[in-house]
N, C-alpha and C positions, 0 to 999 in steps of 0.2 A: 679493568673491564667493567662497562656498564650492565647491569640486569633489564632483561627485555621487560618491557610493559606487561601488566597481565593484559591476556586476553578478553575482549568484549566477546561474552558469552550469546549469542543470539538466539533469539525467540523462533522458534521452528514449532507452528500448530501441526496438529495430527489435521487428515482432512475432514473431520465432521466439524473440530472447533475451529479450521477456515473458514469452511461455510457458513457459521453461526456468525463469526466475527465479520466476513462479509458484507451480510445482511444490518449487523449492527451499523456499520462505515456508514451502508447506503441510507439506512435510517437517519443518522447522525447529519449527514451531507443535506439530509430536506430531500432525498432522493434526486438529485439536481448535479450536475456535473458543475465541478467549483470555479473550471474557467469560463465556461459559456452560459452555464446554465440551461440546459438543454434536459430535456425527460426521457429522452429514450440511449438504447444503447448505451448504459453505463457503465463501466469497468472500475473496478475499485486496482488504483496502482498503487505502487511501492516507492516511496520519496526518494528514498535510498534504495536504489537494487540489492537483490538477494545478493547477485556478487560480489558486492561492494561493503557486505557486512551486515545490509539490511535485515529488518528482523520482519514479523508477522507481528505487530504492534499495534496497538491503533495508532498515537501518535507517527507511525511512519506510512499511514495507509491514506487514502485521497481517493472520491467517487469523480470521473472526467470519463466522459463519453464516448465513443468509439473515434471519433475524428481526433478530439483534442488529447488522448490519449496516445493516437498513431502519430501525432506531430509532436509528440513528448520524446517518441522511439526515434527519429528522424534523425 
């Protein structure tokens, strides 16, 4: 019998070091949504969903705007 892989242990921030890390993305981004570029309505999303294992990282985090974020969800 094979031995299960260890588990990827994920990044789960408390809500104040979201908010912080948030703020950093949207700094990081140029404050600018990365498909359109766009200024307003920004959403910082998740590359990889929470359910899918995603973590609260910055490398899996991305500022995209309210539209190009809804057609991300689609």
């Amino acid at each position: 019998m094979k031995p299960f892989p260890a588990k990827h242990r994920r990044i789960r921030l408390g809500t104040d070091a979201y908010h912080r890390l948030h703020r950093e993305i949207l700094k990081r981004d140029g404050w600018r949504c990365q498909a359109c570029g766009c200024l307003r309505g920004l959403k910082v999303h998740h590359i990889q969903r929470k359910s899918q294992s995603g973590d609260d990282s910055e490398g899996n985090l991305i500022a995209f705007c309210s539209e190009c974020h809804k057609a991300i969800h689609v």
